[in-house]
Every structure is written in structure tokens, then in C-alpha cells.
C-alpha positions as CSV (number, residue, x, y, z in Angstrom):
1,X,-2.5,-7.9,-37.0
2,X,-5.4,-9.7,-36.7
3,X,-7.0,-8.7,-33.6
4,X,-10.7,-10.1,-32.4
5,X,-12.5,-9.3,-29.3
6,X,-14.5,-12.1,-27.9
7,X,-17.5,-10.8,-25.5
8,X,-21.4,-12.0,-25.0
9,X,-22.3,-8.3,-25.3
10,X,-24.0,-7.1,-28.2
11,X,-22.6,-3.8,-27.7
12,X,-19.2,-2.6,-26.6
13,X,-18.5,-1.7,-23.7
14,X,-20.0,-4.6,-22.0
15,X,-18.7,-4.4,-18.3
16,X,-22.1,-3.8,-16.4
17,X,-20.7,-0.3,-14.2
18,X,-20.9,1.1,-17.6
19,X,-22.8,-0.7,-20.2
20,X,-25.6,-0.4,-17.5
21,X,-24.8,2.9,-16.0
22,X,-27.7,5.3,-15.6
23,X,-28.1,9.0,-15.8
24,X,-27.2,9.6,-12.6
25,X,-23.8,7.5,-12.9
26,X,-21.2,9.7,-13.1
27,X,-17.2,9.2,-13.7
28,X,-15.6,9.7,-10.4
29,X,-12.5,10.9,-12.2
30,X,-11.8,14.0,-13.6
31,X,-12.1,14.5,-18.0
32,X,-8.6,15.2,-18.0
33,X,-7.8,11.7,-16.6
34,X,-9.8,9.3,-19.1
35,X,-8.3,9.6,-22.3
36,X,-8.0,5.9,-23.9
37,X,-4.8,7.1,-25.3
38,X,-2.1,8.8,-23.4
39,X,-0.2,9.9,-25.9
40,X,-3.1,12.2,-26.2
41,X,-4.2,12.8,-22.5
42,X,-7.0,15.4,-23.4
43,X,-8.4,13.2,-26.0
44,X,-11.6,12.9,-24.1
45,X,-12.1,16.0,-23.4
46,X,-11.7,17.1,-27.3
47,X,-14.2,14.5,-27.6
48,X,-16.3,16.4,-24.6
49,X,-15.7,19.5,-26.4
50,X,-17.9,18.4,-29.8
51,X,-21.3,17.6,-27.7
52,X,-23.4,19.9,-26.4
53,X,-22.2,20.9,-22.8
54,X,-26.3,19.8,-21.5
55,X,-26.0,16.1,-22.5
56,X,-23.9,16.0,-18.9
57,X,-26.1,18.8,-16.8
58,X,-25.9,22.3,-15.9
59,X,-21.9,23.1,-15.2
60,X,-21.7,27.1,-15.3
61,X,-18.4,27.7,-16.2
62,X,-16.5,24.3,-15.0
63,X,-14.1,23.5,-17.5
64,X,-14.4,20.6,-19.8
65,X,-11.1,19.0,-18.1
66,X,-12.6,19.4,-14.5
67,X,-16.1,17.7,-15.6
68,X,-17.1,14.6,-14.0
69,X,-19.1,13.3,-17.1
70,X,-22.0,10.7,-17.1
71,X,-20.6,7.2,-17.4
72,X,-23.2,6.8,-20.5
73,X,-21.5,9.5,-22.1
74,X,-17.8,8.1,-22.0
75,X,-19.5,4.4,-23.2
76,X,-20.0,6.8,-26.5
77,X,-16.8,7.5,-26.4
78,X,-15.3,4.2,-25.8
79,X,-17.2,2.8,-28.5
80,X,-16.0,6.1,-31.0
81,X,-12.3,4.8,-30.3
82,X,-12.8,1.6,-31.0
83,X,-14.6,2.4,-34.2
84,X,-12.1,4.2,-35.6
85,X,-9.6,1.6,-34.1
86,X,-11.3,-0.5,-36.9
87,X,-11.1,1.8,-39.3
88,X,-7.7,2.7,-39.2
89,X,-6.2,-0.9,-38.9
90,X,-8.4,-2.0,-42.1
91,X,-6.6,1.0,-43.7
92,X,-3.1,-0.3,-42.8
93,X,-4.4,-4.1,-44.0
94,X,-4.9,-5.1,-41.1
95,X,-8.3,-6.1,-38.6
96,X,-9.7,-5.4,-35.3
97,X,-13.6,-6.9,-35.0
98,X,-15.9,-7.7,-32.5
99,X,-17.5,-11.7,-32.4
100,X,-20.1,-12.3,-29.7
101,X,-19.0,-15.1,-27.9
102,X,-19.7,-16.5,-24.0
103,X,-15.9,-18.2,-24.1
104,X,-15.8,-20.8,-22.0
105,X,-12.6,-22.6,-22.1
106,X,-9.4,-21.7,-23.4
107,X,-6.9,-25.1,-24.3
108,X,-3.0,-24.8,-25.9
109,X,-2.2,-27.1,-28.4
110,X,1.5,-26.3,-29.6
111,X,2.8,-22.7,-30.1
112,X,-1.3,-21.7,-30.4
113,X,-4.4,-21.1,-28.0
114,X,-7.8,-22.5,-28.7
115,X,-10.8,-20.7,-27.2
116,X,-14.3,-22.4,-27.3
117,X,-17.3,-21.0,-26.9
118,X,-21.4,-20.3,-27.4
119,X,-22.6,-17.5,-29.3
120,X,-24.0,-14.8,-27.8
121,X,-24.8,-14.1,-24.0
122,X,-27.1,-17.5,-23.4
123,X,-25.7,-21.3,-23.7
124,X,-28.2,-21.8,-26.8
125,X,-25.9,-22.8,-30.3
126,X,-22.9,-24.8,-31.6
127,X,-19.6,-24.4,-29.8
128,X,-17.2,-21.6,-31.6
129,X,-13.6,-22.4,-31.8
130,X,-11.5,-19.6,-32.6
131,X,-7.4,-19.9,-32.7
132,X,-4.6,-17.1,-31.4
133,X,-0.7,-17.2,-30.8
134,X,-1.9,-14.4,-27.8
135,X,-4.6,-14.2,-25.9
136,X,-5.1,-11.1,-23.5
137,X,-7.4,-12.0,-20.3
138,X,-9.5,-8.1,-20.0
139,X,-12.3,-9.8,-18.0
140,X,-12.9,-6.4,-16.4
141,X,-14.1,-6.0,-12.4
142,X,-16.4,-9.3,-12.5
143,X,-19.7,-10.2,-10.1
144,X,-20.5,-11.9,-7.4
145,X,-22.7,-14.8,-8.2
146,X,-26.5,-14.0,-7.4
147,X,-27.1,-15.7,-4.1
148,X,-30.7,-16.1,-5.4
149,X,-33.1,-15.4,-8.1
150,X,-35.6,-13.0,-6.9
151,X,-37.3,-9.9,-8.3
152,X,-36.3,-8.3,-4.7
153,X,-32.4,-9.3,-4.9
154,X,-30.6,-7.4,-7.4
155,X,-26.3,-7.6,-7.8
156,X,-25.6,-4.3,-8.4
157,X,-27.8,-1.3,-9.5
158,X,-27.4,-1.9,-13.1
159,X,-30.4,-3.6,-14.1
160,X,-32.4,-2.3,-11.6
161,X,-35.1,-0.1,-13.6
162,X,-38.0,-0.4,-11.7
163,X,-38.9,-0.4,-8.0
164,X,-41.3,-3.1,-6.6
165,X,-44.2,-2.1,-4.7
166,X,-43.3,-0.5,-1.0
167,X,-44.5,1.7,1.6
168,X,-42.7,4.3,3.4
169,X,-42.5,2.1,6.5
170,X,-40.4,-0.7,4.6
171,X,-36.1,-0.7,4.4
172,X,-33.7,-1.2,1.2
173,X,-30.6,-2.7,2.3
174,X,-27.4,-2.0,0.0
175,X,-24.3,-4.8,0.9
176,X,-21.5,-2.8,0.6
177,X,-20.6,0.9,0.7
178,X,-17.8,1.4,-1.4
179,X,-18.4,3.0,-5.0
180,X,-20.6,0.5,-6.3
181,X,-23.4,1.0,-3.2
182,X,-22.9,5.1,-3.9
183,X,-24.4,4.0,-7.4
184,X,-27.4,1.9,-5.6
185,X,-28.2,5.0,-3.5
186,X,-28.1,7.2,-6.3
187,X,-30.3,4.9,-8.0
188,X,-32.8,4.5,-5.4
189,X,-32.7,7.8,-4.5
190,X,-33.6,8.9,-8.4
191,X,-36.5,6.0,-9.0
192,X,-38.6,7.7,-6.0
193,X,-37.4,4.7,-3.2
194,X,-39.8,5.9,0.0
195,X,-38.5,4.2,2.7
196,X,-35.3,3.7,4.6
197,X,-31.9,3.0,3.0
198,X,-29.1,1.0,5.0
199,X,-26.2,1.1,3.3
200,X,-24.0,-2.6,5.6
201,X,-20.5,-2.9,5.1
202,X,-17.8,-3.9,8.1
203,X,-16.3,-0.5,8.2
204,X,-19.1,1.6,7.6
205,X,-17.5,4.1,5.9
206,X,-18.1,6.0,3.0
207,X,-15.7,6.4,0.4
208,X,-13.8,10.3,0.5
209,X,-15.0,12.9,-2.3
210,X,-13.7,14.6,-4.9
211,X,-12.9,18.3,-5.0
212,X,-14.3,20.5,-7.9
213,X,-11.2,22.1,-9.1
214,X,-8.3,20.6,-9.6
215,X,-5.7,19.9,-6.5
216,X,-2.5,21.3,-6.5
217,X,0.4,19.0,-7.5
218,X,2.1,17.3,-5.0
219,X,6.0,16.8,-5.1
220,X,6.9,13.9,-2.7
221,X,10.3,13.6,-0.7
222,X,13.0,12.8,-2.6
223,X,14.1,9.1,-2.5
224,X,10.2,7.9,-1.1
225,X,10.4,4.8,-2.2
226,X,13.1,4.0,-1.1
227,X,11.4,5.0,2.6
228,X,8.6,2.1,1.9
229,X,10.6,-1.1,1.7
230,X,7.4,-2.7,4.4
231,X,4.3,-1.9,4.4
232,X,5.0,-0.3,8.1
233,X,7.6,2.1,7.1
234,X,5.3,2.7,3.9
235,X,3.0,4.2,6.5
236,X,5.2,6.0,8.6
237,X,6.1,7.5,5.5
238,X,2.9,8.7,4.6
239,X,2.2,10.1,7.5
240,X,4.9,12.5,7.5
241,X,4.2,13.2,3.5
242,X,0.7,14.0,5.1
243,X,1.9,16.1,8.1
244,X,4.2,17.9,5.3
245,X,1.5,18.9,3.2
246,X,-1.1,19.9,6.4
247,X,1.7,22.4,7.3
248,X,1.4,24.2,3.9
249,X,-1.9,24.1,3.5
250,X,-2.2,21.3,0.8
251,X,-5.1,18.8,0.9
252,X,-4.3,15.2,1.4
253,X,-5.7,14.3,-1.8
254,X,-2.9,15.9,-3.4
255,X,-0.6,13.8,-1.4
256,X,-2.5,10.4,-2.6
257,X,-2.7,11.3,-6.1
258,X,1.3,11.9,-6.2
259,X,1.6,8.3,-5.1
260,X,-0.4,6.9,-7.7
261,X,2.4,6.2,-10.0
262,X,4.4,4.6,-8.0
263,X,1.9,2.4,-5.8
264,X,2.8,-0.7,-7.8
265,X,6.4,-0.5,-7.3
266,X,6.1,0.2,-3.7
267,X,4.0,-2.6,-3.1
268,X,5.6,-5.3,-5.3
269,X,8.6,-4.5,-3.3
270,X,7.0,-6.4,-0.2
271,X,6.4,-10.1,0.5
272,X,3.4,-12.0,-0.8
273,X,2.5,-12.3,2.8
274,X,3.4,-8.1,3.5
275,X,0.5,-7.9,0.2
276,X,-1.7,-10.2,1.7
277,X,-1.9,-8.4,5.0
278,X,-2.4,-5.0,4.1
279,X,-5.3,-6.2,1.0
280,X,-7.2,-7.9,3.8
281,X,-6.7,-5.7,6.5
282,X,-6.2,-2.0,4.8
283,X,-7.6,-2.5,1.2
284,X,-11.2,-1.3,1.5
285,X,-9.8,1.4,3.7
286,X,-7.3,2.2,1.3
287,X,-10.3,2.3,-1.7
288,X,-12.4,4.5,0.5
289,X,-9.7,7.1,0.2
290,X,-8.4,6.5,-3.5
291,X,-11.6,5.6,-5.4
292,X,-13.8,9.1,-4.7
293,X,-16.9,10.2,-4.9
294,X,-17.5,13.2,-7.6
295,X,-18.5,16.8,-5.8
296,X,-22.0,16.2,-6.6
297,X,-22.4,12.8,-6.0
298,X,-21.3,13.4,-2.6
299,X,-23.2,16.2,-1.8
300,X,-26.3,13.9,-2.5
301,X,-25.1,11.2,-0.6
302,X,-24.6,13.6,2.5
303,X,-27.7,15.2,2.1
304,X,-29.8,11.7,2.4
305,X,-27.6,10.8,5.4
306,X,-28.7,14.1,7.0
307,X,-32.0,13.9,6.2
308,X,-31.9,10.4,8.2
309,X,-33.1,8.5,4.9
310,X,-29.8,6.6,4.4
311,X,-27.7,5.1,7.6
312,X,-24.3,2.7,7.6
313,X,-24.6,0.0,9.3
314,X,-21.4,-1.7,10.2
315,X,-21.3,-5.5,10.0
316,X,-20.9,-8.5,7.6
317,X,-23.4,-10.5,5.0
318,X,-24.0,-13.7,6.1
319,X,-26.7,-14.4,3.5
320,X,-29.9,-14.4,2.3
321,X,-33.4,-15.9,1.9
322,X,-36.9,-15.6,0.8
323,X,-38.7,-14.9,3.8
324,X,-42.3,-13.8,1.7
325,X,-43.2,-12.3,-1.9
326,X,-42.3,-9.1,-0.6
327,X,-39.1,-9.1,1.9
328,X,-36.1,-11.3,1.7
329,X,-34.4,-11.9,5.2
330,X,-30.5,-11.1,5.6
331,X,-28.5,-12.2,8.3
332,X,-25.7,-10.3,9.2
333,X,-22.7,-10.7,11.8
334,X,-22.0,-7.5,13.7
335,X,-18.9,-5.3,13.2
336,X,-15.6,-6.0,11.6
337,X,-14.1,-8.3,12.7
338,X,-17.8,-10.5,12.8
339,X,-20.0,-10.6,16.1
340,X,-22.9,-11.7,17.3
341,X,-25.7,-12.6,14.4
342,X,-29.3,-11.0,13.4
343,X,-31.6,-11.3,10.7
344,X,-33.7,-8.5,9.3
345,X,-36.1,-8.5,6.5
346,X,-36.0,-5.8,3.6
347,X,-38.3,-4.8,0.9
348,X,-35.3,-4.9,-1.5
349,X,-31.5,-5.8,-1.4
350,X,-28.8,-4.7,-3.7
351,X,-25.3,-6.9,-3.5
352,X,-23.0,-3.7,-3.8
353,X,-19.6,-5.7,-2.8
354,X,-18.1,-4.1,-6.2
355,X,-15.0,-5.9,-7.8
356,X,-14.5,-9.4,-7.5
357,X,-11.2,-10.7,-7.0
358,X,-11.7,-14.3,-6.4
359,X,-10.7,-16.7,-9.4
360,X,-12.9,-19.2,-8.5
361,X,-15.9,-17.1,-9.9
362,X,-14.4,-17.3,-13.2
363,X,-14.5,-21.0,-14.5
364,X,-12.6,-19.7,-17.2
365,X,-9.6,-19.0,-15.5
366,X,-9.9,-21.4,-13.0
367,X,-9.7,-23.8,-15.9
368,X,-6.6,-22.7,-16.9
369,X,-5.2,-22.4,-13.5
370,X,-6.4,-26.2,-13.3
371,X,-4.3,-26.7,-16.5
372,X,-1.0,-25.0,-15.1
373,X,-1.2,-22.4,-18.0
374,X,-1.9,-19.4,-15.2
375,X,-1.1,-19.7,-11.4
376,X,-3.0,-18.1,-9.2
377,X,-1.7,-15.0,-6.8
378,X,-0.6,-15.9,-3.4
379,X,-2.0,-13.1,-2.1
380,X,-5.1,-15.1,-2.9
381,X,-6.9,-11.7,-5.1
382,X,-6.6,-12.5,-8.8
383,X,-3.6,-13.7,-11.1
384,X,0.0,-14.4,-10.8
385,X,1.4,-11.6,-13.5
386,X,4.8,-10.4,-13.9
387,X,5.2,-5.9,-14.2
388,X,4.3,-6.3,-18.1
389,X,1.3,-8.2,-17.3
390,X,2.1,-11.8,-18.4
391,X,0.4,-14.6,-16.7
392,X,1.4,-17.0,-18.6
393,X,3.4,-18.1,-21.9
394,X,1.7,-15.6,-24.7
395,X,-1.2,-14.8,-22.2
396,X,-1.8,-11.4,-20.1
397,X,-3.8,-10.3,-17.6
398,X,-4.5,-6.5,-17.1
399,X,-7.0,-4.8,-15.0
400,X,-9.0,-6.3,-11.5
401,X,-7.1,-9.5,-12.0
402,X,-4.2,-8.0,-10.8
403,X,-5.4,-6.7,-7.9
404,X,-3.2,-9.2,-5.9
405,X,0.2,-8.1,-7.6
406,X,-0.6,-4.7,-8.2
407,X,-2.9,-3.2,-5.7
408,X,-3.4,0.5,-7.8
409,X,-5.0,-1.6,-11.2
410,X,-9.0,-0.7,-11.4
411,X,-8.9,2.9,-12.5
412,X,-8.5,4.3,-16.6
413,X,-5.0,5.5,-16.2
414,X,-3.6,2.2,-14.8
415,X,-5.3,0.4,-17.1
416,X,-4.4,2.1,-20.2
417,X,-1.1,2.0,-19.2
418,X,-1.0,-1.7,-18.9
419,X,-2.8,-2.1,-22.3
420,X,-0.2,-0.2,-24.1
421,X,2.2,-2.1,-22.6
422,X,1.1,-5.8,-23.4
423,X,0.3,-4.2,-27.3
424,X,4.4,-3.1,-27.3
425,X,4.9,-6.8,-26.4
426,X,2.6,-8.3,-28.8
427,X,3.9,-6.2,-31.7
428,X,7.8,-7.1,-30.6
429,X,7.1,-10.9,-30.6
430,X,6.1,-10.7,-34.6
């Protein structure tokens, strides 16, 4: 096979929570749980193993498997893999190489796909037009589109290496409080931020934490599924497998991470409208409790909350403008379900929202929704796929896109999983 992989980035990976990850990001999953391959499932932490245990801090005796290791560190990794990915397919005749490319549409003409695009990350140069009989849509988490350019307004913490001028008196406001604002705290925390942090998002609640050592392994009712056929009796359901654990002493963590096989069946099993509900209603609850904080990264967190330096604010973003050279003004609506409206003005503002599901912010694929080769979820989060992860006729989708269809899709494990899968397809339709 010939296999190319079309990204702006000039190195691999590109998606920003890790190409731009700092020090102080960390991998909010165990070692044990990131191999790229699970046919080998410790293959990271053999890869752990051959560095020198103080290139991720100061871990006593913590095994490699239990280590919650700096983001930077598995982006050496990931980019080890697909070296020898190369290597190995030019031994068996075949090809797997990297061409920077901003794609920007994607046409079919016959049995093929066409994909145009500008070189590099910029709109600068001739089109490239590059031909494939598949085409796999790995678009990662995506971002929200800046709501303005301004030194003070940053979209996520990822290029944010310097802090601008402020005095102890003045507030940083982060929109957003899931795992992506945990990463602007940290940040602002570690660059020597003076002031006040307030961390705005409608729940205002933190996401759970990990525990150090590894949790005991659940084994859920026999027939559970079965149990879930609506997203109401899916609750009632885990409450009891909750209240069942609690009595023997087993922390629900345990209980959530048994379920995470079997999240995608239980919720494909309901309506489109079931899906909606619960992804509008439940989903950032549901994240808060699935997507966790490591051990350390929590205790930091706390600590600035106890200290009074970071607060939650519960409420919506409204929006944003340039009030003067040194504060933008944010209005907000209070609560969750959006009150009564106030403006504030902050010294600096970091959109935290995290992933972004909307398909509108990808002209790409709204293009080829526009074209009827993709349809859009009805749940209104991403693509239409089917359980292999086709979205259309020789095109997939894998990863945030299916959010809508899948619910449990953002994490290493998932998405390896659905990789493998759409590469057994591939290989069976030559």
C-alpha cells in the first residue's frame, strides 16, 4: 500500500493538546493504557522503560505502567512508531510518508477521491492535487475559531508562552473547566500568573481525578446491557452497579472503567433523539467523570482552589471584546441553563471549551456534507458513521467526529481500536 498523510504540520503529531503540550501537561491515563498497538498493550511502557525515569519527574518507586507521563514525552513516542511504520512498509515494498498539506477540499470523480490543497500551514503556493481509492477523515479534537485576534485572547494554552504584563490586583478568566482549562491553570500557574484565576463553565465542576495505583477490576452484572435499552434504565442501572460496588468497598472508578467497552454499544442501542438528549444534557457531566485528572495534576489544582487563587464560576460565554490594550470584556449569562447577563473585564482569557464537535467549523467536511458524500449526525455532534467507522463510500471517520454516534471516542484506546479496524477494512477491499 501506498499510504500518505496529509497535515499542515511540519512535525507529527500535529494536534495542538500535544504538539503544543508543555512540561507540565501530563497524560491523564495511565502507561499501561497508551500503547499505539494493542496487540502489544505495554508497548509504551517498553518504550518508557529505555529513557531515563527523570525526563517525566521524580516517581520513587511508581511503576512504569502506573506513570502518568508528560504529553511531550508520548509525542516522541508517537513519532518513533510512525518512523518505524515507515521503515517497515518500505521493507515489505510498500510506503507510508508524510506531505505537508492545508487540504481544503476533497471531490470524487469515479471509483477515486481527489484532495486539493496548499502547501504547508499558510494559504501561500500552487494548489496540490493528490488522488486515493480511500480517504480516512483523522481530523483529531478540532478548535473553536478565535473570537478575536488579540495578544490577551488565547484558544487554548498551547501557544501561550509568555504572560503579558499584570499586577496582582488583575483576573485571568479560563472558558471552560473540563480537561483542557486544567491545562490553562497549570500553565498559568507554572509561568508565575499573580492575580486571580476564574475558571467559567455552566456546571462549574471540575473534572474527577485519577488514583495513583491501579483500581481494582470491576466485573459488571451479568446481562448489563441488556439492562440499558434507554438512557433511563441505563442509569438506573448504574446506580445499582454503583451501590454494588460501595457495599464492597470498591471505588466507582472501577465501576466506570468496566463500562468503557461497552459504552458504544449501549448507546447506539438508543434513538438519535435518546443520544441527543443525554450529549446535551449529561455529556460534560459524563466527561467530568470519565476524562480525569492525573494524581498530581489534581492535587495542584486543589491546592490553588484552597489557596483562594483559582474559583469556578458557573455560567455561559456570551462573547468577547476589546475593552483597552490591557483587558478584554466578557459577557457572560449566569448558571446553566443561562440567566441574567454581566460583563467583566480580564487581563487575559483562555477559550478552554476543549473538543469541537460542530461540523460547520470544518469547511472541509461541511463541503462534503454539501456534496452528499458524508451526512451529518442527527444528534447534531459530528459525522454520520456506521460501527466500522464509514462515513461514506471508501471514506471513514474515527476519533471526535464521532462523538455523535459513539459517545466513548476521544481517548487512545478507542481510538486505536477504531484505527485498526478501518486498516482491516482497507486491506480486505484490495
Amino acid at each position: 500500500l501506498n499510504i500518505v498523510l496529509l497535515d499542515p504540520a511540519a512535525q507529527l503529531p500535529a494536534g495542538l493538546p500535544f504538539a503544543g503540550a508543555r512540561p507540565e501537561h501530563l497524560l491523564n491515563v495511565r502507561a499501561d493504557q497508551m500503547s499505539l498497538d494493542s496487540a502489544q498493550p505495554l508497548h509504551f511502557c517498553d518504550y518508557l522503560g529505555k529513557h531515563d525515569r527523570a525526563q517525566y519527574g521524580d516517581l520513587g518507586s511508581v511503576a512504569i505502567g502506573e506513570v502518568f507521563a508528560p504529553r511531550a514525552l508520548y509525542c516522541d513516542y508517537v513519532r518513533a512508531v510512525f518512523k518505524q511504520a515507515q521503515h517497515d512498509a518500505a521493507a515489505a515494498g510498500g510506503q507510508v510518508k508524510q506531505v505537508r498539506v492545508q487540504v481544503g477540499e476533497i471531490t470524487r470523480v469515479n471509483q477515486h477521491y481527489l484532495i486539493f490543497g496548499k502547501p504547508g500551514d499558510d494559504d501561500a503556493g500552487e494548489v496540490v492535487q493528490i488522488g486515493a481509492p480511500q480517504v480516512i477523515l483523522a481530523l483529531g479534537a478540532g478548535e473553536y475559531k478565535s473570537m478575536i485576534k488579540h495578544p490577551l485572547w488565547h484558544v487554548g494554552p498551547w501557544r501561550l508562552n509568555e504572560l503579558p504584563a499584570h499586577s496582582p490586583g488583575d483576573t485571568a478568566l479560563i472558558i471552560g473547566s473540563g480537561l483542557t482549562g486544567i491545562d490553562s491553570a497549570q500553565t498559568l500557574h507554572r509561568l508565575g500568573w499573580r492575580g486571580a484565576i476564574k475558571m467559567l463553565s455552566p456546571n462549574a465542576r471540575l473534572p474527577a481525578a485519577n488514583f495513583e495505583r491501579a483500581l481494582a477490576i470491576w466485573q459488571l452484572t451479568p446481562n448489563f446491557v441488556q439492562h440499558c435499552q434507554t438512557p433511563r434504565q441505563f442509569l438506573h442501572a448504574l446506580r445499582a452497579e454503583l451501590a454494588r460496588a460501595h457495599a464492597v468497598g470498591i471505588d466507582w472508578r472501577a465501576v466506570l472503567n468496566a463500562l468503557r467497552s461497552i459504552t458504544t454499544d449501549i448507546f447506539l442501542a438508543w434513538t438519535p433523539r435518546q443520544r441527543t438528549s443525554v450529549l446535551r444534557r449529561a455529556g460534560s457531566l459524563w466527561g467530568m467523570h470519565r476524562h480525569r485528572m492525573p494524581p498530581s495534576v489534581a492535587a495542584l489544582i486543589h491546592a490553588l482552589q484552597f489557596s483562594g487563587k483559582l474559583s469556578l464560576v458557573s455560567g455561559r460565554f456570551i462573547d468577547v471584546t476589546v475593552c483597552t490594550a490591557s483587558a478584554l470584556q466578557v459577557r457572560v449569562s449566569a448558571g446553566v441553563g443561562g440567566g441574567a447577563e454581566s460583563t467583566q473585564d480580564y487581563a487575559l482569557v483562555i477559550d478552554a471549551r476543549g473538543p469541537n464537535y460542530r461540523t460547520a467549523d470544518w469547511p472541509v467536511v461541511t463541503k462534503l456534507i454539501n456534496a452528499g458524500l458524508l451526512k451529518a449526525s442527527l444528534t447534531g455532534f459530528g459525522l454520520l458513521v456506521d460501527v466500522d467507522g464509514r462515513a461514506g463510500q471508501q471514506i471513514y471517520a474515527l476519533g471526535v467526529l464521532t462523538y455523535g454516534e459513539r459517545l466513548e471516542t476521544m481517548a487512545v484506546p478507542e481510538i486505536r481500536q477504531q484505527a485498526e479496524r478501518i486498516a482491516e477494512l482497507i486491506i480486505a477491499s484490495f
